[in-house]
C-alpha positions in Angstrom: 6.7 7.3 25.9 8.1 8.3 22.7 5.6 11.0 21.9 6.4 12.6 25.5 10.2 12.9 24.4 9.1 14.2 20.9 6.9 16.6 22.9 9.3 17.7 25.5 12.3 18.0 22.7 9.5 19.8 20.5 9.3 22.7 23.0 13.1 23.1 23.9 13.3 23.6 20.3 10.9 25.9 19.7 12.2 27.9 23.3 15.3 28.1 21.6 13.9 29.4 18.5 11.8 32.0 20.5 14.9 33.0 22.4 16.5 33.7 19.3 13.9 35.6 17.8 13.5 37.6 20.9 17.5 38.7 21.3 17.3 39.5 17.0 14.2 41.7 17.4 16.3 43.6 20.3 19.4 44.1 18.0 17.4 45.1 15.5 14.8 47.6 17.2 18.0 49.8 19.4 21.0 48.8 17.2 24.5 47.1 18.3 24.6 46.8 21.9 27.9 46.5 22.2 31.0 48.2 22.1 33.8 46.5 23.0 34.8 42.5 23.2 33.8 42.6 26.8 30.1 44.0 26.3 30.3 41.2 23.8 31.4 39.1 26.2 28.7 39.9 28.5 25.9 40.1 25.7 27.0 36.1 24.8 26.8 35.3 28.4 23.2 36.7 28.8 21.6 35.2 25.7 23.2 32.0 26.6 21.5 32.1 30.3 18.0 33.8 28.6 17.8 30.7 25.7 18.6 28.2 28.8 16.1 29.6 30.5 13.4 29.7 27.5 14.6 25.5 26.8 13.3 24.8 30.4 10.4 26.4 29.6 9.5 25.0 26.1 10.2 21.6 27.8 8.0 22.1 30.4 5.0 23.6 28.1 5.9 20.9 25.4 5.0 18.1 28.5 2.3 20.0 29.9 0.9 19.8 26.2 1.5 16.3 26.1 -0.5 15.8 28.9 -3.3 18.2 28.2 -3.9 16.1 24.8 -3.4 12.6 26.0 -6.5 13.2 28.7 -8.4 14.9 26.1 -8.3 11.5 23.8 -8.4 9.1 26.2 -12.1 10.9 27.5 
């Protein structure tokens, strides 16, 4: 039970970590996309909704991983 929660907290971590890198590697390839407070606003609000989206999906590849592994030792 434990290692399932390490394994599902593992991959929201590391989604979160590959959001980040993703939304750096954009500012840094075209520059400041943002002009004003609102595109900053706006720039906040996507990242927020792109790493939430990213946290799902480590969660759910960090428990498919889990799974993957436990039927591979128990066999």
């Amino acid at each position: 039970m434990i290692a399932r929660v390490v394994s599902v907290l593992l991959g929201t971590v590391l989604g979160a970590l590959c959001s980040y890198c993703a939304f750096w590697i954009v500012g840094w390839a075209f520059g400041p996309l943002y002009a004003s407070e609102e595109d900053m606003s706006r720039n906040v609000k996507i990242f927020l909704a792109c790493a939430a989206i990213f946290m799902v999906c480590g969660g759910w590849l960090g428990n498919w991983m889990f799974k993957l592994f436990k039927r591979r030792l128990e066999q």
